[in-house]
N, C-alpha and C positions, 0 to 999 in steps of 0.2 A: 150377678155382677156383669155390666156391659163389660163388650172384649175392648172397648175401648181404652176405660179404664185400669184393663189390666197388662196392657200393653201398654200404656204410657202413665205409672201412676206420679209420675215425678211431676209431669204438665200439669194432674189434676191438684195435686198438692198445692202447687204454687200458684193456680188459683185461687184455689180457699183461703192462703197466707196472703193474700195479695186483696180478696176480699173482705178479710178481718180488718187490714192498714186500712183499706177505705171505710170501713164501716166505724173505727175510731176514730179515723179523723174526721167524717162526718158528726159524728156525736161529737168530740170534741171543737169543736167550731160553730156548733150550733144549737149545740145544750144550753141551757143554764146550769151553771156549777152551783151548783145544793143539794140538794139533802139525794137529788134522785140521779145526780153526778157522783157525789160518795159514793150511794149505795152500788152502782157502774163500777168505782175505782177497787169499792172492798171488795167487791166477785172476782177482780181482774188480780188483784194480789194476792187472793186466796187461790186461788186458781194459778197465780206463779210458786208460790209457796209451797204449794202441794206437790208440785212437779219438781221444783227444787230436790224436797223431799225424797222422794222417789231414786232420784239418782243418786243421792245419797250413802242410800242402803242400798245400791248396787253391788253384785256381789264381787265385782272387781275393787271394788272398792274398800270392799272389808276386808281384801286378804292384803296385811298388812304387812308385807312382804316387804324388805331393802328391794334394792333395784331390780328389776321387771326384767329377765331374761327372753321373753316370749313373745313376737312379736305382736300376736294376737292382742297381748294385755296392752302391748302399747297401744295398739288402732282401737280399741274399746276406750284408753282414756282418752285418749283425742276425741272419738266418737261421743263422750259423755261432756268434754268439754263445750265442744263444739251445739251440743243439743240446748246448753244452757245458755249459748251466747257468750262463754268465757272463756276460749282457747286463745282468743286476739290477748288480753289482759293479761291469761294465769301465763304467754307467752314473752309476757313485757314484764312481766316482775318476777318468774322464774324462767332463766333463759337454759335451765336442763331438760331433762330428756324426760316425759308425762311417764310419772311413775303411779303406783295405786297411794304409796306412802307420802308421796308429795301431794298427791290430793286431797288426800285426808288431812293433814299436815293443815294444807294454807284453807281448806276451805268447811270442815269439821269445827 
């Protein structure tokens, strides 16, 4: 591994994120939506699906604890929210404190 990248992997991250948005919206904007548009759209939502998935069965997430004494658990559910794109959201319809129980709860 260059020492580049292991000294800033956060820069290189946000490349690759930054060159996925462009390589969608290129395809989208100058594809034809058919059949080879779909089969683009089922990989992209299988492919969120899975990942969904994943966090899921997180193991913070299966101990179905009442409220989260540990700070740890709390910065792992944010952390898991956050990975899914839904901390802004689970933050605007539950305005308590990210527990394993409320996760499981709104989103199990």
């Amino acid at each position: 591994m260059p020492a580049s990248i292991a000294t800033t992997p956060h820069r290189l991250l946000t490349e690759v994120q930054d060159t996925c948005y462009t390589l969608h919206g290129i395809m989208a904007s100058t594809m034809l939506h058919d059949e080879g548009w779909t089969f683009y759209r089922l990989g992209k939502d299988i492919e969120r699906a899975n990942h969904t998935t994943r966090l899921l069965v997180h193991p913070i997430l299966l101990q179905m604890t009442s409220e989260s004494t540990e700070l740890s658990d709390l910065h792992q559910g944010v952390a898991i929210l956050k990975s899914a794109s839904a901390y802004e959201a689970y933050r605007k319809v539950s305005r308590s404190v990210v527990s394993p129980e409320r996760l499981s709860s709104s989103y199990c």
